[in-house]
N, CA, C and O of each residue as an XYZ file, in Angstrom:
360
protein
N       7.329     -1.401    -27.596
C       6.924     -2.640    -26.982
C       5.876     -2.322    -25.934
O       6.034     -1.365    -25.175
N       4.699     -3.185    -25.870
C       3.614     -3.207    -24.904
C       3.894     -4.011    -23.681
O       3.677     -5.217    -23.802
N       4.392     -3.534    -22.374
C       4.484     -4.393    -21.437
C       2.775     -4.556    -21.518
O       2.098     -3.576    -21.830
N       2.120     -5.922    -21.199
C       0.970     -6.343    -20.985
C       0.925     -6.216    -19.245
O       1.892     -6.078    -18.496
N      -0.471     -6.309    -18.897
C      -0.981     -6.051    -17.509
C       0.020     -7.111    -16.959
O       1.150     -6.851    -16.546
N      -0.437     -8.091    -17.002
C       0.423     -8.928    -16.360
C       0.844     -9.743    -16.790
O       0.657    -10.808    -16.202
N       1.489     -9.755    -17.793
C       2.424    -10.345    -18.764
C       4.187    -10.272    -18.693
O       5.059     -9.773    -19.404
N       4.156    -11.150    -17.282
C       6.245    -10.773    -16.674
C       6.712    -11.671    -17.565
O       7.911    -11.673    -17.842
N       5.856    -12.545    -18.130
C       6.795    -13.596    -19.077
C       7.963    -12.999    -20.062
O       9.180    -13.129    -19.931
N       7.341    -12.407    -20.939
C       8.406    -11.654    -21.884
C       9.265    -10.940    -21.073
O      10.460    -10.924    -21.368
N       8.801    -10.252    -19.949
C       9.988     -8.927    -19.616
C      10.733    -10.309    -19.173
O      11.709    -10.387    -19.919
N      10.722    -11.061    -18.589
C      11.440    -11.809    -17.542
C      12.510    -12.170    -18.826
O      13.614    -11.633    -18.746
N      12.286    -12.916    -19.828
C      13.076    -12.868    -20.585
C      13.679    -12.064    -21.221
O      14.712    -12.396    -21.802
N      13.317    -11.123    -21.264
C      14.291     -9.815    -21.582
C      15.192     -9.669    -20.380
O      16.294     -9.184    -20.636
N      14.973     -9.962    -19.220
C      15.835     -9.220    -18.095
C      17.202     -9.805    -18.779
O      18.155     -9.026    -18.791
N      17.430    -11.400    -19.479
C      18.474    -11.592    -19.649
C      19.700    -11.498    -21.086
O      20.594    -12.103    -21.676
N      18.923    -10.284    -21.039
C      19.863     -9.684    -22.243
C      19.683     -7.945    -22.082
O      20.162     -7.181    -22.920
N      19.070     -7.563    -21.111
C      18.976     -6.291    -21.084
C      18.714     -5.821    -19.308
O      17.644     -6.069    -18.753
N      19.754     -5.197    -18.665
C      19.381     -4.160    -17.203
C      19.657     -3.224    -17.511
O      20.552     -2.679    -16.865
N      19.011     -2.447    -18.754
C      19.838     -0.855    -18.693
C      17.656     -0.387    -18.673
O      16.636     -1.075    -18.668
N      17.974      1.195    -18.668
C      16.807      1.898    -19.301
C      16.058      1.280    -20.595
O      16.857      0.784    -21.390
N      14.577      1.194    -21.019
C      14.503      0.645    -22.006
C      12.980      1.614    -21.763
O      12.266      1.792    -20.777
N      12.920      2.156    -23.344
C      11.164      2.692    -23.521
C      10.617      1.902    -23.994
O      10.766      1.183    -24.982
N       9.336      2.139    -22.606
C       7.962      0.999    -23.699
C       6.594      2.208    -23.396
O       6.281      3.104    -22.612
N       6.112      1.518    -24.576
C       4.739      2.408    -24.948
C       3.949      1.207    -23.917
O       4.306      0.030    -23.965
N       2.740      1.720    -22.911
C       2.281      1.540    -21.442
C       0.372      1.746    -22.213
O      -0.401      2.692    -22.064
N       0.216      0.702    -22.842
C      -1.658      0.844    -22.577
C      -2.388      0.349    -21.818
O      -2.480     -0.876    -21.752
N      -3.136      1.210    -21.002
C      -3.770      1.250    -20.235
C      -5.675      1.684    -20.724
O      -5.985      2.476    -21.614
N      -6.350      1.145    -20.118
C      -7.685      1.910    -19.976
C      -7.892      2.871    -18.874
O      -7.485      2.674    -17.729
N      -8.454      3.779    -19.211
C      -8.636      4.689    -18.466
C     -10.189      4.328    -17.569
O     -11.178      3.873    -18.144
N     -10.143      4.610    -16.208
C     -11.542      4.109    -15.466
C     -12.255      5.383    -15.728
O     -13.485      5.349    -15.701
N     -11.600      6.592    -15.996
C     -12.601      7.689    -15.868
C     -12.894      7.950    -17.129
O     -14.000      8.478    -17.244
N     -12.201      7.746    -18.328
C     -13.387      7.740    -19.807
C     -13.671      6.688    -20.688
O     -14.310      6.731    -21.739
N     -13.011      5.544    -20.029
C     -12.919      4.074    -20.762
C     -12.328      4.342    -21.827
O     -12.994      3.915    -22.769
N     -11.145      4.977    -22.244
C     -10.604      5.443    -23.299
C      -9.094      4.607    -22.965
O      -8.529      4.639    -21.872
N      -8.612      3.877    -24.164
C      -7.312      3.784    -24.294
C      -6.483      4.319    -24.247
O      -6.154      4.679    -25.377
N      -5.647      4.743    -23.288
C      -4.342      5.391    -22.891
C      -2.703      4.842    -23.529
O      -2.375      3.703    -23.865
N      -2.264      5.522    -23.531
C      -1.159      5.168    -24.658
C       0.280      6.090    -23.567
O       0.877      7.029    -24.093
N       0.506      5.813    -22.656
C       2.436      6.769    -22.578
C       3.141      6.113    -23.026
O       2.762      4.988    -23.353
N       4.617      6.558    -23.265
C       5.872      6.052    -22.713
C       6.436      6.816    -21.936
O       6.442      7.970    -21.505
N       7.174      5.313    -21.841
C       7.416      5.356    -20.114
C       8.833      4.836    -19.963
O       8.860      3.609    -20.053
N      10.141      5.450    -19.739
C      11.429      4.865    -19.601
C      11.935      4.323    -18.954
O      12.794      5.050    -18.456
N      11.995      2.966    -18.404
C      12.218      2.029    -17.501
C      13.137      1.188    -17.648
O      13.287      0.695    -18.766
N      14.133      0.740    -16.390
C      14.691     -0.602    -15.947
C      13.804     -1.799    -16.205
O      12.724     -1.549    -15.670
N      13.778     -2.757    -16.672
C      12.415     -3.741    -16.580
C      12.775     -4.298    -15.666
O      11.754     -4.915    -15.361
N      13.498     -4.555    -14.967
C      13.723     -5.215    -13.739
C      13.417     -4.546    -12.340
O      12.996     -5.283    -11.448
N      13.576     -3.381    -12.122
C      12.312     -2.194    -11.329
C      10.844     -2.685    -11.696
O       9.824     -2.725    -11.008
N      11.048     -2.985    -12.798
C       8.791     -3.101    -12.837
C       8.608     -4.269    -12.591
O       7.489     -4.569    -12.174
N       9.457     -5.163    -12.731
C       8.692     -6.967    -12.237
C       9.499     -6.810    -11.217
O       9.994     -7.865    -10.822
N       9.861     -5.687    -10.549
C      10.030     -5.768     -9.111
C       9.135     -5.475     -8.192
O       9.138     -5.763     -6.995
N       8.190     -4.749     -8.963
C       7.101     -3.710     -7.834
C       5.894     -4.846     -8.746
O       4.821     -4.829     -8.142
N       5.859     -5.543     -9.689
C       4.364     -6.085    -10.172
C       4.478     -7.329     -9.407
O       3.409     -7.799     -9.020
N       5.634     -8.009     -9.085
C       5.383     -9.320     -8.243
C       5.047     -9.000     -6.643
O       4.578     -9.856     -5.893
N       5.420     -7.360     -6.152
C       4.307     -6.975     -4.801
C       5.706     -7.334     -3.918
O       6.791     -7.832     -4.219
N       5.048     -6.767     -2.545
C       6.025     -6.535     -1.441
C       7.088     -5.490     -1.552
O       8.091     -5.520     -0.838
N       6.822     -4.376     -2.634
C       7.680     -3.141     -2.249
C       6.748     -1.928     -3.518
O       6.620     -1.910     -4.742
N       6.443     -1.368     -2.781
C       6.059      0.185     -3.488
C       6.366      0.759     -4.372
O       7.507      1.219     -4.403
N       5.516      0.954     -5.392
C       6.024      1.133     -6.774
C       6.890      2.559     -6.671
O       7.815      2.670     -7.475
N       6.716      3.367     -5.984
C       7.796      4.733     -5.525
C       9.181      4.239     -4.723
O      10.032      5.038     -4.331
N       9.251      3.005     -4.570
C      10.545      2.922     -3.675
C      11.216      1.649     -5.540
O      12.216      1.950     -6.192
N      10.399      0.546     -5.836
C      11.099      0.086     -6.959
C      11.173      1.106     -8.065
O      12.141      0.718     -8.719
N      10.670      2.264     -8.687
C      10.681      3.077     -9.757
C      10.867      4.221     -9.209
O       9.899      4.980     -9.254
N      12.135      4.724     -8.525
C      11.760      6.476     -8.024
C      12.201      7.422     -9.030
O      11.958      8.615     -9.217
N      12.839      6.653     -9.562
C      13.136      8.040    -11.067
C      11.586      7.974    -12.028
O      11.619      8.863    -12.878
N      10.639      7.380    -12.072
C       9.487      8.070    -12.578
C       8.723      9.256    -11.596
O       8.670      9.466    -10.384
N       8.149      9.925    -12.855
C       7.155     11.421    -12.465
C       6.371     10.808    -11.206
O       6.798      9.718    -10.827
N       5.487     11.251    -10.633
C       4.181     11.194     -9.866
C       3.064     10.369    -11.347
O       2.420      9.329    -11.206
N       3.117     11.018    -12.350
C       1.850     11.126    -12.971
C       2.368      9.519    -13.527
O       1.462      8.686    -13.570
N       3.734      9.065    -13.939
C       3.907      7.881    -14.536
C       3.288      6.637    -14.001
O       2.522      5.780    -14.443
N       4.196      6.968    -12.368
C       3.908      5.759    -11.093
C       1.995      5.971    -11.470
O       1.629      4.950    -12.053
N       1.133      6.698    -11.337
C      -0.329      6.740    -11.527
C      -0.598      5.896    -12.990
O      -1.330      4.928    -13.196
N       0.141      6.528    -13.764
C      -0.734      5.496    -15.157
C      -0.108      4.017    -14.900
O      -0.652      3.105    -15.522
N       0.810      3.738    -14.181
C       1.333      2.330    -14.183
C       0.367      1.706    -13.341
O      -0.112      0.610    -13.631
N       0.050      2.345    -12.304
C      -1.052      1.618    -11.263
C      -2.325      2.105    -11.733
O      -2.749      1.740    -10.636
N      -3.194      2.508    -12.221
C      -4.266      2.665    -12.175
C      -4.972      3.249    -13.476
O      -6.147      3.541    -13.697
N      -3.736      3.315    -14.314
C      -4.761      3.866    -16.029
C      -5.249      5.342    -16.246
O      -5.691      5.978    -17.203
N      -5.028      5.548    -15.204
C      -5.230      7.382    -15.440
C      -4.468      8.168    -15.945
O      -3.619      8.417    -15.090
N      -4.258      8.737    -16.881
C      -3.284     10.026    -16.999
C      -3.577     11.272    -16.376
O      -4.520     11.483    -15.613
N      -2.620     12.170    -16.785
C      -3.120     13.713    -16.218
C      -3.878     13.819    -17.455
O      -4.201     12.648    -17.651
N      -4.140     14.196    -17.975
C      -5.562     14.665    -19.011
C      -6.299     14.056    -18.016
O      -6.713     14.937    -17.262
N      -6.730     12.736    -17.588
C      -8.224     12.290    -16.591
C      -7.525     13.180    -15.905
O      -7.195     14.092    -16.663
N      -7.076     13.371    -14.626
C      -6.671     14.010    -13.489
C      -7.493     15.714    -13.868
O      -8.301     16.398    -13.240
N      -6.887     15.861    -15.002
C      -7.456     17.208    -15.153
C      -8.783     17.775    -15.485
O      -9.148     18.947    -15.389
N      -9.558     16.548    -15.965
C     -10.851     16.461    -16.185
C     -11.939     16.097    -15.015
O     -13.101     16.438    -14.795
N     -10.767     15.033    -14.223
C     -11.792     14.798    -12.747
C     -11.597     16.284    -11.525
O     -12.317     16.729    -10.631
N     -10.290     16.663    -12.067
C     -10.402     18.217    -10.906
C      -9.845     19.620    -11.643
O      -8.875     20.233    -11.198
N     -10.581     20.034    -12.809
C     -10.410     20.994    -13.231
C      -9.739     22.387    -12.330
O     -10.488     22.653    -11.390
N      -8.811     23.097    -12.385
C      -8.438     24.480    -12.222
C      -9.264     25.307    -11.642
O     -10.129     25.592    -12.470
N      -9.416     25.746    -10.829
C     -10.768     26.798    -10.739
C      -9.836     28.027    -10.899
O      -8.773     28.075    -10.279
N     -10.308     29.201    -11.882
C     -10.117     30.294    -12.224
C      -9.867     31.290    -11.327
O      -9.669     32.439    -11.721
């Protein structure tokens, strides 16, 4: 399932048949190659239309996601961009 950008309609109706963990595949565009991004991502849906309706921090509503998840949820980047905008130095 595609949660949409801002599409709480469906989750909202899901909240009432489902508060457990649930995977959804998360597309995003990426700003640094304009490339379609694709995770999943294992979530409460009721944590995410907690932090998308605002007034609490997506690290305090989702703290069981990675660093890199909370990033593709806000902003479309994965680590592949991350690793391309600050390569390793040898």
């Amino acid at each position: 399932m595609v949660i949409p950008k801002l599409g709480l309609k469906k989750l909202r109706m899901e909240l009432r048949y489902n508060n457990s963990m649930q995977k959804y595949e998360i597309e995003k565009t990426s700003p640094v190659t304009g490339r379609v991004n694709i995770m999943e991502i294992e979530m409460n849906p009721n944590d995410y239309v907690r932090w998308k309706k605002g007034g609490v921090n997506i690290q305090d509503a989702l703290p069981y996601l990675s660093a890199d998840e909370r990033e593709f949820l806000i902003s479309g980047v994965s680590p592949e961009d991350w690793n391309q905008l600050y390569p390793e130095s040898v």
